[in-house]
C-alpha positions in Angstrom: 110.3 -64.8 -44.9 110.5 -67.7 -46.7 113.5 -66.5 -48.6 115.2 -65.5 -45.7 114.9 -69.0 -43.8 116.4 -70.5 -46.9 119.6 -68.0 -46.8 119.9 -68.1 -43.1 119.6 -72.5 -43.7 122.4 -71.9 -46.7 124.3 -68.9 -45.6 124.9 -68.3 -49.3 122.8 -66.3 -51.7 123.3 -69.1 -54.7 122.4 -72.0 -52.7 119.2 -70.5 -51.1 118.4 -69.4 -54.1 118.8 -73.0 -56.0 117.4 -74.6 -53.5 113.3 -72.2 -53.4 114.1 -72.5 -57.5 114.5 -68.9 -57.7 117.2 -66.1 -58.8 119.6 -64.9 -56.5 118.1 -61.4 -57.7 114.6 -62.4 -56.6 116.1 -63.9 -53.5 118.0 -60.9 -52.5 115.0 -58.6 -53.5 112.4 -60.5 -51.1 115.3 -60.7 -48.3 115.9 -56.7 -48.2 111.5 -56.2 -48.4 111.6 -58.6 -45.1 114.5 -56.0 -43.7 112.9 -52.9 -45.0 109.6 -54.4 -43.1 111.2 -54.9 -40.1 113.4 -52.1 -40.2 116.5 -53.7 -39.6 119.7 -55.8 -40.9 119.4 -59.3 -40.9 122.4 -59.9 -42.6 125.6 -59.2 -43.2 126.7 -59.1 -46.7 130.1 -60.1 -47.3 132.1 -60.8 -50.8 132.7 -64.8 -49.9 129.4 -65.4 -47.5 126.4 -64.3 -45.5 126.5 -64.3 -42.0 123.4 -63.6 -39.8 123.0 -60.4 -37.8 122.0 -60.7 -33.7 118.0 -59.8 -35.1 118.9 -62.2 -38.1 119.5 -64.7 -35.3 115.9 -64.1 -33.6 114.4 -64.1 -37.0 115.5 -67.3 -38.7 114.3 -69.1 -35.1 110.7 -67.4 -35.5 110.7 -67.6 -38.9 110.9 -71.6 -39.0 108.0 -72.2 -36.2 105.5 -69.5 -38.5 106.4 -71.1 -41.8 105.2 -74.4 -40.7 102.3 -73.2 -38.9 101.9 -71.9 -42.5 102.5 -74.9 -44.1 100.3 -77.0 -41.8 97.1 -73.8 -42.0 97.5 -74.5 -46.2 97.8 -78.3 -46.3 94.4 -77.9 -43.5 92.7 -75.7 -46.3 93.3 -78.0 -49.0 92.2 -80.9 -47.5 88.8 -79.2 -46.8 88.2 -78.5 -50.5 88.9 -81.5 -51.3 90.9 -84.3 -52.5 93.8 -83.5 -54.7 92.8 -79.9 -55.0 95.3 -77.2 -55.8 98.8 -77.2 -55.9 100.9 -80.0 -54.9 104.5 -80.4 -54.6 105.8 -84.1 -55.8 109.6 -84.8 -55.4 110.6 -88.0 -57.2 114.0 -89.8 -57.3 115.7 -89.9 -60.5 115.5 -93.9 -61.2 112.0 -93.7 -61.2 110.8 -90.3 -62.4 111.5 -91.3 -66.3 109.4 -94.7 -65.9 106.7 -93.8 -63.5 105.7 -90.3 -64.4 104.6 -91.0 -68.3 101.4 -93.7 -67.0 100.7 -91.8 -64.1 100.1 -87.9 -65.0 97.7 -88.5 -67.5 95.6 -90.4 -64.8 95.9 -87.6 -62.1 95.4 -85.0 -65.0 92.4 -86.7 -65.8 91.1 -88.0 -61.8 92.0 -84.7 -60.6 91.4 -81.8 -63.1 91.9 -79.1 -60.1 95.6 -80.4 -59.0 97.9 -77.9 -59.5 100.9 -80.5 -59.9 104.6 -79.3 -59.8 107.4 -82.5 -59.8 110.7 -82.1 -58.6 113.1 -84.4 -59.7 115.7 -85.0 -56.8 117.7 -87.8 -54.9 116.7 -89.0 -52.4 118.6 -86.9 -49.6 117.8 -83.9 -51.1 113.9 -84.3 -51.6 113.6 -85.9 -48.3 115.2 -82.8 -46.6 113.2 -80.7 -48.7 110.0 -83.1 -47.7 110.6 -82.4 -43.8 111.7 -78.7 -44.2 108.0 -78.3 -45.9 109.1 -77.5 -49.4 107.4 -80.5 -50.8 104.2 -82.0 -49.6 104.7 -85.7 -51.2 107.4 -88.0 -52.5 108.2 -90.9 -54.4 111.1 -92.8 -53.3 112.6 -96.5 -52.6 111.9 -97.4 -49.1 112.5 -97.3 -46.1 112.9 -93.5 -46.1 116.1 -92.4 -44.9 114.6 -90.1 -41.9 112.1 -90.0 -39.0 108.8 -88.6 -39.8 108.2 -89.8 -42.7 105.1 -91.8 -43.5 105.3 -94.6 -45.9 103.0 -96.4 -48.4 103.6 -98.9 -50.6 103.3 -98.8 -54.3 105.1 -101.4 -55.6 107.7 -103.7 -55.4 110.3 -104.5 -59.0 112.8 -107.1 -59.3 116.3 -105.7 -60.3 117.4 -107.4 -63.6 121.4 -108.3 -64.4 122.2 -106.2 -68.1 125.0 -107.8 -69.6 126.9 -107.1 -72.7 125.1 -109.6 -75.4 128.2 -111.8 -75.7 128.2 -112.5 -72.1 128.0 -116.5 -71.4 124.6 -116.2 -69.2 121.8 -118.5 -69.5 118.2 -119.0 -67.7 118.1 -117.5 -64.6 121.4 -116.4 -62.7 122.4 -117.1 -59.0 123.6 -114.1 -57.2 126.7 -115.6 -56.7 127.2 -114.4 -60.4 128.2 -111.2 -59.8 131.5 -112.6 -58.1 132.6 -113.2 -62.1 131.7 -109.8 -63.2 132.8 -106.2 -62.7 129.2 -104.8 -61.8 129.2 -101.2 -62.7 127.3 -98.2 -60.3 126.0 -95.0 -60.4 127.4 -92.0 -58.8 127.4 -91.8 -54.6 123.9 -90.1 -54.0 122.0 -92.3 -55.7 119.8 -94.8 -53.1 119.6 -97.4 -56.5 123.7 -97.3 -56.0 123.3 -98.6 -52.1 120.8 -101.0 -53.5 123.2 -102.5 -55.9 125.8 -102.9 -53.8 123.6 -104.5 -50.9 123.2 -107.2 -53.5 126.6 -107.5 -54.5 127.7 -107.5 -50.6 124.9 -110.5 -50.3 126.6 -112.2 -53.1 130.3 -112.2 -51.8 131.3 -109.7 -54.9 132.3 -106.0 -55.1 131.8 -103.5 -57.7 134.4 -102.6 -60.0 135.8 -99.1 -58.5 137.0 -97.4 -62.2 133.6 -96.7 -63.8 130.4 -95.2 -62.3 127.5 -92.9 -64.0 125.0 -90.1 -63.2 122.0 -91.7 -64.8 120.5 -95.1 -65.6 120.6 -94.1 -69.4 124.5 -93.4 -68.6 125.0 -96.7 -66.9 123.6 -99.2 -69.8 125.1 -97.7 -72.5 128.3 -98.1 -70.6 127.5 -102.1 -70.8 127.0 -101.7 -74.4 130.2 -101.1 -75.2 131.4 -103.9 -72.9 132.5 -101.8 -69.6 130.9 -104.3 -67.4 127.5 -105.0 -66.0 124.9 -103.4 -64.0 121.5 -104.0 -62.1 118.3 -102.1 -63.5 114.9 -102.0 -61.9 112.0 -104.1 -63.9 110.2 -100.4 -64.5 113.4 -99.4 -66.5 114.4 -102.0 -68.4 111.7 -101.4 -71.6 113.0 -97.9 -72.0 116.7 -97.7 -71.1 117.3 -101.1 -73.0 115.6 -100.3 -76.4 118.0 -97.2 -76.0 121.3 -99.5 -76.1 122.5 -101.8 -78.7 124.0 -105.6 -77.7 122.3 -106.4 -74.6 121.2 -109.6 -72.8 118.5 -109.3 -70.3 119.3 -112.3 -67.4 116.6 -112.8 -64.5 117.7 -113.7 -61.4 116.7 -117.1 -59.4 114.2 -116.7 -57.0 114.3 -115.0 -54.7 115.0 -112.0 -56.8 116.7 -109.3 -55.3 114.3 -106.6 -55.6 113.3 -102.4 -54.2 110.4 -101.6 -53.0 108.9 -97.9 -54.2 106.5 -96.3 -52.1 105.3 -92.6 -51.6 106.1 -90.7 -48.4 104.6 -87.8 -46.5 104.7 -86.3 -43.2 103.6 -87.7 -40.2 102.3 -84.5 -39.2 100.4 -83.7 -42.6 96.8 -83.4 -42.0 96.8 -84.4 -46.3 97.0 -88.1 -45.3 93.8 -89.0 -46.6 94.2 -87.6 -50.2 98.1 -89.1 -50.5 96.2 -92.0 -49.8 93.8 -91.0 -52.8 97.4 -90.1 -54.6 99.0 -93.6 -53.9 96.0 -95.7 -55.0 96.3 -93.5 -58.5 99.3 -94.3 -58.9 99.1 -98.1 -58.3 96.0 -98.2 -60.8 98.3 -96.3 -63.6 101.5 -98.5 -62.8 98.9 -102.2 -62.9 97.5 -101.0 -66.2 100.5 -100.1 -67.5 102.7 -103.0 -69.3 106.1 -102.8 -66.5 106.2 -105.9 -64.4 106.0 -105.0 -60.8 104.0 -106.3 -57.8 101.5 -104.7 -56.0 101.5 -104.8 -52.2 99.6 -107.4 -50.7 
């Protein structure tokens, strides 16, 4: 059933498949059992797309109300056995997964030995849709969440830090009005740490040079190693990404910094809000021992 509400979302064997992680073989195999069970054609095969038959139609409607009454009787379950007990489905965003994740599994692993952890490494759009369509039970993004529904909690807030080619003329810390000088480099559209960077270059009266953008963090400072420009990285990335890059200055901006705050979300309607509350204060203990610079909420 599951299957099926993911191709009748999609309407296209590859991206149902992609998005329950599966092969299209696997996905196709589970559709026909579901229309050898019900004895009847849900869909309609055809060489470019799928399209829904009439019982497809009454199907995907009922199959969306019993999935989350499925979802809702197994989160109910687990949080009678326990805290952090069984499996649980994590999405994180991509500018933090690399820097949060090392501190913080060993703790759950060693808090929690009966999670049954699975991450997901996402952006934000996608892991928030996947979030609210029941797919994931938990995520780590920057806030606010982009959708209703979602509850929020805190973790911590990081400054974002100007990288600079080291022959760059920058000294003590910068005014924002900076960037006005500079062609700030960006990562792809998709990225939330993109919007963030250009909120800060919008506040500062400059605008991002338009020629050169990246997929990744690691991407993005190694393209101001060899001089393309600058960019803005979080305080949480700056130990690893920079010792990866050659000929960087590090410049801290004047209070008050500009700055994102990362915090876990959940759904309102999860009856798991007591141990994502258990999961959040985990985290904050990993990230305070843990040498990165951040702030915890107040």
């Amino acid at each position: 059933m599951r299957a099926f509400a993911a191709l009748a979302e999609h309407l296209h064997f590859r991206d149902a498949a992609a998005a329950l992680r599966m092969s299209q073989p696997a996905l196709s195999g589970a559709v026909a059992a579901l229309e050898e069970s019900l004895n009847t054609r849900l869909v309609e095969r055809t060489t470019r797309r799928v399209l829904l038959t009439a019982a497809g139609e009454r199907v995907a409607r009922r199959a969306q109300h019993i999935l989350a009454d499925l979802d809702r009787l197994v989160d109910e379950v687990h949080a009678v056995r326990g805290p952090l007990v069984g499996p649980l489905r994590l999405g994180v965003i991509p500018t933090v997964a690399p820097y949060l994740l090392p501190p913080v599994l060993p703790r759950l692993a060693a808090g929690f030995p009966d999670l049954e952890l699975s991450v997901h490494e996402e952006q934000t759009e996608t892991i928030v849709a996947e979030l609210l369509a029941g797919r994931l039970d938990v995520v780590v993004l920057a806030l606010p969440a982009p959708a209703h529904g979602v509850t929020e909690l805190t973790l911590y807030e990081e400054d974002f830090v100007l990288v600079a080619p080291a022959s760059s003329r920058l000294d003590g810390p910068v005014q924002r009005q900076v960037l006005n000088e500079l062609d700030v480099i960006l990562l792809n559209e998709g990225h939330c740490l993109r919007d963030q960077a250009l909120d800060v270059c919008r506040e500062a009266g400059a605008r991002a040079a338009a020629a050169t953008y990246a997929t990744s963090l690691s991407t993005l400072v190694q393209l101001v190693s060899g001089g393309l420009g600058v960019t803005l990285v979080p305080e949480t990335a700056l130990p690893v990404e920079t010792r990866r890059a050659p000929g960087l200055s590090e410049h801290r901006f004047a209070a008050p910094a500009p700055f994102r705050r990362i915090g876990l979300g959940y759904r309102a309607t999860s009856p798991r809000a007591d141990e994502f509350r258990a999961l959040a204060d985990t985290i904050r203990a990993a990230v305070a021992e843990s040498d990165v610079n951040v702030r915890q909420p107040a």
